[in-house]
C-alpha positions in Angstrom: 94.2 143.3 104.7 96.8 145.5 102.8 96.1 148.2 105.8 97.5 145.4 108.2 100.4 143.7 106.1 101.4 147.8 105.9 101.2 148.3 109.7 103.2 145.0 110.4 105.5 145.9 107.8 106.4 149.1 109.5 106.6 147.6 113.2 109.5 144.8 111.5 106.9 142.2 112.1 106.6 140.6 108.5 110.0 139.9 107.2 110.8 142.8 104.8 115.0 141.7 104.2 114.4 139.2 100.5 118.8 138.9 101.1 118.5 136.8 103.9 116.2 134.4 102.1 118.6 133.0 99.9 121.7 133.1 102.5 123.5 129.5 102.3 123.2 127.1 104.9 125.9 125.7 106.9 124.3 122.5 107.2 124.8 122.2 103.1 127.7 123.5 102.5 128.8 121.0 101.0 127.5 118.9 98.2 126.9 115.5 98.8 129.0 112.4 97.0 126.3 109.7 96.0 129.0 107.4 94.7 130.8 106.8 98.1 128.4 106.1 100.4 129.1 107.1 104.2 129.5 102.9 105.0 129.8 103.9 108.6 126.8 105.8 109.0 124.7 102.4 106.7 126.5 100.2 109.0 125.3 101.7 112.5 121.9 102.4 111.0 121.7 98.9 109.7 123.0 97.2 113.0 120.8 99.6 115.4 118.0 98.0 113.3 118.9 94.6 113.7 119.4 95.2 117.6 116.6 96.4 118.3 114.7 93.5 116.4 116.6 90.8 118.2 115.6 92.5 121.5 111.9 93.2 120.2 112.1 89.4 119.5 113.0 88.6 122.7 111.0 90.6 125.0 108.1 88.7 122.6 109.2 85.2 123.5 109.1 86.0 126.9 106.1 88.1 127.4 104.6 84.6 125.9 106.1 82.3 127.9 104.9 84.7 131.0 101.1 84.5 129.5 101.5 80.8 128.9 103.0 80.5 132.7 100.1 82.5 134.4 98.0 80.7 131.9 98.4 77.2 133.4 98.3 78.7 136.9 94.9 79.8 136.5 93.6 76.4 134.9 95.0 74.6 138.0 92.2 73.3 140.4 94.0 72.1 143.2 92.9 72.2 146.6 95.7 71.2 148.4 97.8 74.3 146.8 95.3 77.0 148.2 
């Protein structure tokens, strides 16, 4: 195993640089402010939520009242209708 980790070492295979392992990101470069929360960001996530409840909801109701339609339809024995 140390014969291969030496031979990948030496074709740049196995990451040999340790400076680029502590390199700061630029997606943290700043620190974060607990105390004033991003109300925007709460707001949109919250409401997105909501939304997509309401129309979950919704689509429900109907997919029911579709079953309960087709439902009936099936139960009816009428021989004048066919």
């Amino acid at each position: 195993m140390a014969a291969a980790l030496r031979a990948a070492k030496g074709l740049r295979l196995v990451a040999g640089s340790p400076s680029l392992a502590f390199t700061r990101s630029a997606f943290v470069a700043k620190r974060r402010n607990y105390d004033q929360p991003n109300w925007l960001g709460v707001g949109l996530a919250f409401g997105t939520s909501a939304a997509l409840w309401a129309f979950l909801i919704k689509q429900h109701n109907e997919d029911v009242m579709e079953y309960e339609r087709i439902k009936q339809e099936r139960q009816h024995k009428c021989t004048g209708c066919s």
